[in-house]
C-alpha positions in Angstrom: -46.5 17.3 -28.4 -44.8 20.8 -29.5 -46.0 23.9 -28.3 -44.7 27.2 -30.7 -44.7 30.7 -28.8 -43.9 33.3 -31.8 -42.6 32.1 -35.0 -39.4 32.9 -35.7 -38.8 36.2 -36.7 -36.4 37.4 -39.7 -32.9 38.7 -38.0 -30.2 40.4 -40.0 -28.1 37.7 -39.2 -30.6 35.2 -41.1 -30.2 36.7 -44.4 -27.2 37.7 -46.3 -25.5 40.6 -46.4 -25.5 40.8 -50.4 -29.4 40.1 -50.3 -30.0 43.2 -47.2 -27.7 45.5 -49.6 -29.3 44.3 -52.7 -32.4 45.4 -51.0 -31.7 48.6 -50.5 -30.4 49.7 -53.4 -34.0 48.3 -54.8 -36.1 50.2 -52.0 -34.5 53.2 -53.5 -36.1 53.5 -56.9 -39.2 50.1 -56.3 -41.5 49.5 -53.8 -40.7 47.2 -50.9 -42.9 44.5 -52.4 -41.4 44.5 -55.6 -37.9 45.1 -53.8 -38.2 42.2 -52.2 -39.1 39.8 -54.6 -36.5 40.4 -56.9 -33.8 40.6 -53.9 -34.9 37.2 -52.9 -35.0 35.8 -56.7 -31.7 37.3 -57.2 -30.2 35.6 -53.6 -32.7 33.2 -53.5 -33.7 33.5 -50.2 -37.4 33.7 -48.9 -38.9 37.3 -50.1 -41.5 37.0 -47.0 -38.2 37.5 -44.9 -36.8 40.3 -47.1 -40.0 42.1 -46.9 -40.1 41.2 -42.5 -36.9 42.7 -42.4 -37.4 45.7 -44.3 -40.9 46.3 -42.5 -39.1 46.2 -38.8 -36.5 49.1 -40.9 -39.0 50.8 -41.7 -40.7 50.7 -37.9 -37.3 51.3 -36.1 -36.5 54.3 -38.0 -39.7 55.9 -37.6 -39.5 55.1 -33.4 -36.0 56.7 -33.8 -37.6 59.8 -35.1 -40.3 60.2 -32.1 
């Protein structure tokens, strides 16, 4: 029998450093979905992870704003 919590969430760690900077540089001019999917085609790692990632950013530097 297996029992799961929470899913595993998407850590900085997880994904490469060339795919978070890659990232960036896309959020800058596309929007985060479309960032994310050509990061991840370009690294190919999961875009749904890219996109996690970028979405908990996005939350922590609004919070650090408050």
């Amino acid at each position: 029998m297996v029992l799961i919590v929470e899913g595993h969430k998407a850590q900085e760690e997880d994904l490469p450093a060339d795919a978070l900077r890659t990232l960036a540089l896309l959020q800058a001019e596309l929007p985060l979905k479309k960032a994310a999917a050509l990061a991840a085609e370009i690294h190919g790692v999961k875009k749904n992870a890219l996109y996690k990632y970028a979405l908990e950013q996005q939350g922590n530097s609004a919070e650090a704003l408050r």
